[in-house]
C-alpha positions as a Markdown table, in Angstrom:
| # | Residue | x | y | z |
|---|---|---|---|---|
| 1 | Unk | 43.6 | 8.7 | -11.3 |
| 2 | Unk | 41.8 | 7.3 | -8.4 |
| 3 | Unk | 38.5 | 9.0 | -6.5 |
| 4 | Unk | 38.4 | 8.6 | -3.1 |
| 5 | Unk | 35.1 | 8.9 | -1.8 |
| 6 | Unk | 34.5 | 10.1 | 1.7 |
| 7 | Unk | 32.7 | 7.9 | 4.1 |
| 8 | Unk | 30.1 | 10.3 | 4.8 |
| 9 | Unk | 29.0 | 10.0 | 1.2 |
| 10 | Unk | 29.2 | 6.3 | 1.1 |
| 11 | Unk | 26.5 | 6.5 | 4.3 |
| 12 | Unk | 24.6 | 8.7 | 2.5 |
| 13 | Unk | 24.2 | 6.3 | -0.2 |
| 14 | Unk | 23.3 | 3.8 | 1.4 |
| 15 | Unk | 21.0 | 5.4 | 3.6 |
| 16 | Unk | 19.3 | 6.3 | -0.3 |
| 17 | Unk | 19.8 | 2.7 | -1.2 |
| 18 | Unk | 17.7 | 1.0 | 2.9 |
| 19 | Unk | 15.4 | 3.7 | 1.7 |
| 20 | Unk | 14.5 | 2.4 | -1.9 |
| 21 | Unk | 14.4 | -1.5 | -1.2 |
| 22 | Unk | 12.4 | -0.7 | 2.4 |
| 23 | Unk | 9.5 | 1.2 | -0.2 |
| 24 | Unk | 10.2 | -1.6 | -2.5 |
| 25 | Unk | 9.3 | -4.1 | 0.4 |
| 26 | Unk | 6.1 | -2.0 | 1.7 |
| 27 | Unk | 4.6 | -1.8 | -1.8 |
| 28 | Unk | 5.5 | -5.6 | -2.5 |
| 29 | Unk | 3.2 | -6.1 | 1.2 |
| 30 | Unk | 1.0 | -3.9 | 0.3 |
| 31 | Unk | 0.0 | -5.3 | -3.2 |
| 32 | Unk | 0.2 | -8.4 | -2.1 |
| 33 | Unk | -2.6 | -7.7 | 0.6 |
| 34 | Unk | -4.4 | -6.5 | -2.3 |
| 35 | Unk | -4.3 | -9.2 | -4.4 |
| 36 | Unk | -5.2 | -11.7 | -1.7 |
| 37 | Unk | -8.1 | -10.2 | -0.4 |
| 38 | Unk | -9.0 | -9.8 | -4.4 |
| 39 | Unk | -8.7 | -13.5 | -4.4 |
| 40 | Unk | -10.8 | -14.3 | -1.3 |
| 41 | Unk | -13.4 | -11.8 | -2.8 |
| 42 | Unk | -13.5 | -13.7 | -6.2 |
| 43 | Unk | -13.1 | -17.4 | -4.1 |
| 44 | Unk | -16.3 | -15.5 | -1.9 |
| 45 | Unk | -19.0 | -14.5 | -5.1 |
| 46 | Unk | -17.7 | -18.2 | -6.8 |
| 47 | Unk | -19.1 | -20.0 | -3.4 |
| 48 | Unk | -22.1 | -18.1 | -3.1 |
| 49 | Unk | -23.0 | -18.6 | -7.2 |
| 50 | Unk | -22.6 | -21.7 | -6.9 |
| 51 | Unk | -24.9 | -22.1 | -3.8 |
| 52 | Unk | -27.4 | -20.4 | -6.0 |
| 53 | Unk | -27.5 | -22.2 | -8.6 |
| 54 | Unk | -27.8 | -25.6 | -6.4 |
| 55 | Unk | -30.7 | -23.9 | -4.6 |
| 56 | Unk | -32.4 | -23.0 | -8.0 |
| 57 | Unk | -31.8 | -26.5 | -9.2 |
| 58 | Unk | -33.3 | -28.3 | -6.5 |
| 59 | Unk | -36.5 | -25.9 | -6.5 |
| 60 | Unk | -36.4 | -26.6 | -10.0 |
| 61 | Unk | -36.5 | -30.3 | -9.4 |
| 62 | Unk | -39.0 | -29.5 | -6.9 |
| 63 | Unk | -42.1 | -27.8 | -9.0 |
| 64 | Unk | -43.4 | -31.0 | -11.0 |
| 65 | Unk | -43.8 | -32.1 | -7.6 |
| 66 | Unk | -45.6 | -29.3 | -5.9 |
């Protein structure tokens, strides 16, 4: 026996299924833009350790001399 489906259902379900991959899509952006400014903040404090510890080894180098 065969169902027949109207085709105002069949629009409803798809207007369900747009609905689910379009949140799918925005939280895919949205954790994305998470993650990369995560990244740049970790690349940021790496930079600025590093530029610490070469301004503490050259005053280090420095004190015999002063």
């Amino acid at each position: 026996m065969k169902t027949v489906i109207s085709k105002e259902y069949l629009n409803f379900l798809n207007e369900i299924k747009t609905r689910i991959v379009t949140a799918r899509i925005q939280t895919v952006r949205s954790v994305n833009k998470k993650l990369i400014k995560l990244y740049w903040d970790i690349g940021k404090a790496i930079v600025e350790r590093q530029k610490n510890i070469r301004r503490a080894t050259i005053l280090l180098r420095l004190l015999p001399v002063i």
